[in-house]
N, C-alpha and C positions, 0 to 999 in steps of 0.2 A: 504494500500500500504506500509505503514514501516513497519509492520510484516513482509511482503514480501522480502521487503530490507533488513532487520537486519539480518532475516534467511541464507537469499542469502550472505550477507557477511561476517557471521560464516561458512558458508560449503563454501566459495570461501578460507579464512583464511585458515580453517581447511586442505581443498586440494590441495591449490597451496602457501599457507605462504602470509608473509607481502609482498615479493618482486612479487609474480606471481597474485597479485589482482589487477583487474583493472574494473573500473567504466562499461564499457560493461559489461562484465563478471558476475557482478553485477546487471545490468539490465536486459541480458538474462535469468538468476537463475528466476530472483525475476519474469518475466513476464512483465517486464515494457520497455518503450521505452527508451535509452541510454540519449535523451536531457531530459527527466525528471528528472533522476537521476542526469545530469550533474548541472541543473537547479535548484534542491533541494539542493543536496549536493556537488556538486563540484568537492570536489575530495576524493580519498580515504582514506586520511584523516581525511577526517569531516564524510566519512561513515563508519570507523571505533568509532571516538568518540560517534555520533550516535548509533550505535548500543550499546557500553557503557553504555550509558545512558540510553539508554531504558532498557535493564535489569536492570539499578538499579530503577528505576524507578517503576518496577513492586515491589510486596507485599510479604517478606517474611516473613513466618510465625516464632514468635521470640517464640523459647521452654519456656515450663513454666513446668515443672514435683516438683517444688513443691519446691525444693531444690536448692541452688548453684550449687553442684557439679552435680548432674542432671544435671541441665542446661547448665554446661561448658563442659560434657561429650558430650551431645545431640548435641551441637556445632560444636565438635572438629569429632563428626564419621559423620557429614554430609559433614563435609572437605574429610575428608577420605573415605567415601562414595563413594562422588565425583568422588575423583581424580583414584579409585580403578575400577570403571564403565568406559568402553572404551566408551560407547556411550557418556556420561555427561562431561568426562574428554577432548577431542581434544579442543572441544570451549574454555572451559579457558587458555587451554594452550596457544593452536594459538593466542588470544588475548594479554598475557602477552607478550608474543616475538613478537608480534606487535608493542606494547609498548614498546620494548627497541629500537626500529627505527623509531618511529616516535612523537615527540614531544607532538602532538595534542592527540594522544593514549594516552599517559603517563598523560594528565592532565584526561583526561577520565580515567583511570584506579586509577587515588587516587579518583576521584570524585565515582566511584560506591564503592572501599571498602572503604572510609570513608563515605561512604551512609549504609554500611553494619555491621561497624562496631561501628555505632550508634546506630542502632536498636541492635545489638546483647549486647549491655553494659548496656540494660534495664535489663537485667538479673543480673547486677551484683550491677546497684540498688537496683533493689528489694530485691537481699540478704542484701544488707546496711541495708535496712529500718526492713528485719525480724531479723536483730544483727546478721546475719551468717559472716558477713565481718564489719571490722573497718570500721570505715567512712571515712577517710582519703583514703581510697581504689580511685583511676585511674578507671572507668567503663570501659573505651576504652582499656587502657592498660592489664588489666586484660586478657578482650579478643586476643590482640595483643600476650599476653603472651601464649594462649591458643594454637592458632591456626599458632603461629610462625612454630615451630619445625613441623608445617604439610608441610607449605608451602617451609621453607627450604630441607625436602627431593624431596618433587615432583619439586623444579626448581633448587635445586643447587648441591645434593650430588646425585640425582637421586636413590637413595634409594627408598623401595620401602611403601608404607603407609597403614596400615591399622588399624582395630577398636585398638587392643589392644596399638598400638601407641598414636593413638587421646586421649583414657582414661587414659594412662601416662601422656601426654601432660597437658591433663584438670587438671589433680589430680597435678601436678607440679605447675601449674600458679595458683591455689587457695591454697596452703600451700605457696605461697610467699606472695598472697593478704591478706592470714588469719594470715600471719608474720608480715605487716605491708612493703612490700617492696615493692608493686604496690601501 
């Protein structure tokens, strides 16, 4: 039944925004009855954290192509990827303008990228530990540094993203890490 619900209020997000989702609306999608929904989650708030969570929740697979910059490439064009794919891109979006209107979203929305972007800083380990990065190297930052300038065009310049972007990007925030400035 939360598969059901989480789905249901990514495509309620996605089609009606933070302001047109409503707990029915959410029940009807998902197939379930209104007092369950009200009774599990309450209110649209807690089924948008909910839903949050549960995709951070799931398993993503962390690159390992051998090398750092691999790795911060293979990073930065799955951003881009992403947000380049109409089908993959609505959901994160709706979710983020979610989160600028609702409190409980916004703790959910640090809690899955700092869910994400713990696993993604195993890569920037691992380069510590093969000497491709000083050790003094930020793992989190590094990535933060990677995937910033994706995120800043798709929510703030609305520019538009793609691969040869992300592999600038990547190739920038590891000549700072490999400077010693993350």
């Amino acid at each position: 039944m939360r598969e059901a619900v989480v789905a249901a209020v990514h495509a309620e997000l996605v089609e009606h925004g933070y302001a047109g989702l409503t707990v029915e609306n959410v029940a009807d999608r998902a197939g379930v009855h209104k007092t369950t929904v009200y009774r599990r989650w309450g209110t649209v708030d807690v089924l948008i954290a909910d839903a949050l969570d549960h995709t951070a929740e799931t398993t993503w697979p962390v690159p390992d192509t051998g090398t750092i910059e691999g790795d911060l490439i293979a990073i930065a064009t799955e951003v881009a990827d992403t947000f380049t794919d109409p089908d993959h891109s609505s959901v994160p979006v709706a979710v983020v303008a979610a989160a600028l209107q609702s409190d409980r979203a916004l703790q959910a929305k640090r809690r899955f990228y700092a869910a994400r972007q713990e696993a993604a800083a195993r890569v920037v380990t691992r380069a510590v530990h093969r000497g491709e990065l000083p050790p003094p190297a930020d793992p989190v930052e590094v990535i933060r540094q990677t995937c910033a300038p994706l995120y800043h065009r798709v929510f703030i310049s609305g520019e538009p993203v793609d691969r040869a972007t992300a592999e600038r990007a990547a190739r920038a925030a590891l000549a700072a890490a490999r400077a010693g400035l993350l």
